[in-house]
C-alpha positions, 0 to 999 in steps of 0.5 A: 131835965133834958141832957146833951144826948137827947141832942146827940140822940136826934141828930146825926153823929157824922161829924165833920173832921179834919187833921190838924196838918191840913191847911186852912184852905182845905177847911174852907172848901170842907166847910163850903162843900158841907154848908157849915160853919166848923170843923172838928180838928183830930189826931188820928181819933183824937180830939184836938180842936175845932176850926170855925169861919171866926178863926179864919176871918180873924186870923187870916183875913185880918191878919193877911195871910194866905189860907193855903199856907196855914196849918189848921193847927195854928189857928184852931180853937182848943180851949172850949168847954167839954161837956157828956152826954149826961150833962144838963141842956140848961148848964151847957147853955150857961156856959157857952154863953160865958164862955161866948161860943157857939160849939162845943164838944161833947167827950165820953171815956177820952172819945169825941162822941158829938158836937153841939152847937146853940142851935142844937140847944134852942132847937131842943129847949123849943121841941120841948116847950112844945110838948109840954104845951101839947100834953096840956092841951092833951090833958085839958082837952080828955 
């Protein structure tokens, strides 16, 4: 069974993050500036939260409120599931889709060591679907 640090252990772990004063707006050109779609939201090293383009289009856009005047804070996420490393693909998959979201972090001894997304998920779920396809191939071909 594949765990969430083969993900981590394939990708970087240069995680984007941002302090949870920091305006909204400022988010928006970190997640501009990188092409992605959250930001992790911290205390110093603590983990706080994460901030996505979802929290932004309903809770400023939909609200009408400028992203220069909101704290990250008040809109971040803070509630998602929190999974290690150890933890199986297959129960971090069920539970995003329960939960319905698309990031979750992953937390070793209190520290934020990655963060995945379903993307990562698919990704690795494929990449192994297809070596087990190559060794049959492998093993019917010898």
């Amino acid at each position: 069974m594949r765990t969430i640090k083969h993900i981590l252990d394939r990708k970087s772990r240069n995680l984007a993050t941002i302090d949870a004063n920091e305006t909204v707006f400022e988010a928006l050109k970190m997640m501009a500036e990188k092409n992605i779609g959250s930001i992790i939201v911290m205390n110093g090293e603590q983990y706080l939260g994460i901030i996505t383009e979802r929290n932004y289009a309903r809770q400023i856009v939909l609200q009408d409120r400028r992203s220069k005047d909101v704290l990250v804070k008040e809109i971040m996420r803070t509630d998602l599931p929190k999974f290690s490393e150890s933890d199986k693909i297959e129960k971090c998959m069920e539970v995003m889709s329960q939960h319905n979201v698309r990031y979750i972090p992953v937390i070793e001894d209190e520290k934020l060591v990655g963060l995945i997304s379903m993307k990562d998920i698919l990704d690795e779920i494929l990449l192994h679907q297809k070596e087990v396809i190559d060794n049959l191939t492998n093993y019917i071909s010898n």
